[in-house]
C-alpha positions in Angstrom: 13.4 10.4 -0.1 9.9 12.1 0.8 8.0 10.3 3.2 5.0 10.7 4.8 3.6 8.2 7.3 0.6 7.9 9.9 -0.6 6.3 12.8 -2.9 3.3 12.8 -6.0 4.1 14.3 -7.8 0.4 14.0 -6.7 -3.5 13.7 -8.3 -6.5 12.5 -8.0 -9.3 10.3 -8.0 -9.9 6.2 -7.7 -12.1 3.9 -6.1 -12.0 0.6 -8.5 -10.1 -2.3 -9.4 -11.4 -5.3 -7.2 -10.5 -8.0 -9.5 -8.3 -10.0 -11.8 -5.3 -8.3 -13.2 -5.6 -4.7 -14.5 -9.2 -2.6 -18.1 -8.6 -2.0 -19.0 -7.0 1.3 -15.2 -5.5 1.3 -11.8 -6.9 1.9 -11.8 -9.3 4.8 -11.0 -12.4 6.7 -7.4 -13.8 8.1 -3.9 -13.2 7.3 -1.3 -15.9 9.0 2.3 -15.7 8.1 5.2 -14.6 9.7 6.8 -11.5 8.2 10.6 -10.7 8.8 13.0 -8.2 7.6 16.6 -8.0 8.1 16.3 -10.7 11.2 13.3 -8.4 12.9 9.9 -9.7 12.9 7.0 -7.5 12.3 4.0 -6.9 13.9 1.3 -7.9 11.4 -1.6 -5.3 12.1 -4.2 -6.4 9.1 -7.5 -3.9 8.8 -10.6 -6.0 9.3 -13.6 -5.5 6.6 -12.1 -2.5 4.6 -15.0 -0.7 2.1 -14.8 -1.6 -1.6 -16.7 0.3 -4.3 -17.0 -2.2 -6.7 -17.6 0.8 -9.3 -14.2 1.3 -9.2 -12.9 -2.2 -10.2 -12.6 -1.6 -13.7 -10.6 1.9 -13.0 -8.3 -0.1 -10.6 -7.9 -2.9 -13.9 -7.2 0.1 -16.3 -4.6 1.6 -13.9 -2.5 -1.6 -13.3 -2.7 -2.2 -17.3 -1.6 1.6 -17.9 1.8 0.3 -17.3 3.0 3.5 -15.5 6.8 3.5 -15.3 7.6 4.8 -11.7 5.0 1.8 -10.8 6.0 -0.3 -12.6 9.5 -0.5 -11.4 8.7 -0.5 -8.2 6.4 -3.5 -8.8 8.4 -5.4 -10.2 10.6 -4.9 -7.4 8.0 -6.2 -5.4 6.0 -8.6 -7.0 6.0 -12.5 -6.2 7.0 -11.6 -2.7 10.3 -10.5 -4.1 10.7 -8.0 -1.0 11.0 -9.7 2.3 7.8 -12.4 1.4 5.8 -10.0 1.5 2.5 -9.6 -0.6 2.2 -6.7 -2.0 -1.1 -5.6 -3.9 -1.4 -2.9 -6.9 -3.9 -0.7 -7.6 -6.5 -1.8 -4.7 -9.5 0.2 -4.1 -10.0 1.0 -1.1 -13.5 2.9 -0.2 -14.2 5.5 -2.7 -10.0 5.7 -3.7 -7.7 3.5 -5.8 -4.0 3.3 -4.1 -1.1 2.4 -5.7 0.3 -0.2 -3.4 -0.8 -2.0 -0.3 -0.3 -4.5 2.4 -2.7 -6.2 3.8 -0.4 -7.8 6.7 0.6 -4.1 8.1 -2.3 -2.3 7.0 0.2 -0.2 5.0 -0.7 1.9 1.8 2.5 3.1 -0.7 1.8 5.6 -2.4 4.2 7.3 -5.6 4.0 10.8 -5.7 4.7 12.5 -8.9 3.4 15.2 -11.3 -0.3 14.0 -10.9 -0.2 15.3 -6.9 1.3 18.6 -8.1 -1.9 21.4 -7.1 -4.2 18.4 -5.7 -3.2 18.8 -1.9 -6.5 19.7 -0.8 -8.0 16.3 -2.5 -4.8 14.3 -1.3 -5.5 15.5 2.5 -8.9 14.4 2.6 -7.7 11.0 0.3 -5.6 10.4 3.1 -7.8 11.4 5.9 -10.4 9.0 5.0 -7.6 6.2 4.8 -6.1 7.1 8.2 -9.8 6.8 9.6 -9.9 3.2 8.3 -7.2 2.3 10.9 -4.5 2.6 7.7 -0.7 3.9 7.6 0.3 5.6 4.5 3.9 5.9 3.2 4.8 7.9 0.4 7.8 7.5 -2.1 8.5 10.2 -4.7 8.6 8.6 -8.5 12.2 11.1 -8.8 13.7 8.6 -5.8 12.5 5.5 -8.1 13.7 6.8 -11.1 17.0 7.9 -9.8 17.9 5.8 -6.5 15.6 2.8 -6.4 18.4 0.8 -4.4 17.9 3.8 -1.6 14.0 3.5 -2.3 13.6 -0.2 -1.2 16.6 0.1 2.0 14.1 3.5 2.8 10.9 1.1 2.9 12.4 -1.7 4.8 13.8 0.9 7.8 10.4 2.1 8.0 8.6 -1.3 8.2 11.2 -2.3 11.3 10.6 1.5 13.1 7.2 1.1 12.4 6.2 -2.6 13.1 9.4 -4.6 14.8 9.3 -6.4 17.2 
């Protein structure tokens, strides 16, 4: 499975967005809940106040309705705090980007790589620069590993949330 993950660089507090497009004045407020995987606890490490351009919220609407496949399974792996009770949210604009998964407890961006990264490495560096500079991780999961070994896909995510944030 590729993977590609980053430190933290900031911490805060959030509270859950509202479904559609940004909050006004960004994503904020307090997270509570205990989140556990496998018998570890993790370390919640929520962002505080993350930027939101509300241009984007109709974008973010389209992409979740697009019903793309390699999301889309993974989603609905996902959803309802089907993995670990954990709340999971899809397409969420962050700043000036739209990302295809995040966490608001760990401050934790997934992200599936397919054919639309192929030749964009310059614009995905400075994607994910800007995100790491927001105090975010990002962890990347190819959409051949969903197609083809989703079972190794979700056991690959929850080794990196215990390395990452057990305590």
């Amino acid at each position: 499975m590729q993977q590609k993950t980053n430190t933290p660089v900031g911490s805060g507090m959030l509270n859950s967005p509202l479904s559609e497009g940004c909050p006004q004045d960004g994503v904020s407020g307090i997270v509570t809940g205990k989140l556990i995987i496998n018998g570890i606890s993790l370390a919640t490490s929520p962002t505080k106040a993350l930027p939101c351009e509300s241009r984007l919220k109709d974008r973010a609407k389209a992409l979740r309705q697009a019903r793309n496949l390699p999301e889309v399974l993974f989603w609905m792996q996902v959803t309802k705090k089907r993995f670990h009770k954990i709340d999971f949210d899809r397409q969420r604009v962050i700043g000036p980007y739209i990302v295809d998964f995040y966490i608001k407890q760990l401050s934790l961006i997934i992200e599936i790589d397919g054919s639309s990264h192929d030749n964009k490495q310059v614009y995905d560096k400075r994607r994910e620069d800007y995100l790491i500079s927001l105090g975010l991780k990002v962890y990347r999961i190819s959409v051949s590993d969903i197609m083809k070994k989703m079972e190794f896909v979700i056991m690959g995510l929850e080794e990196y949330l215990i390395k990452e944030y057990g305590i």
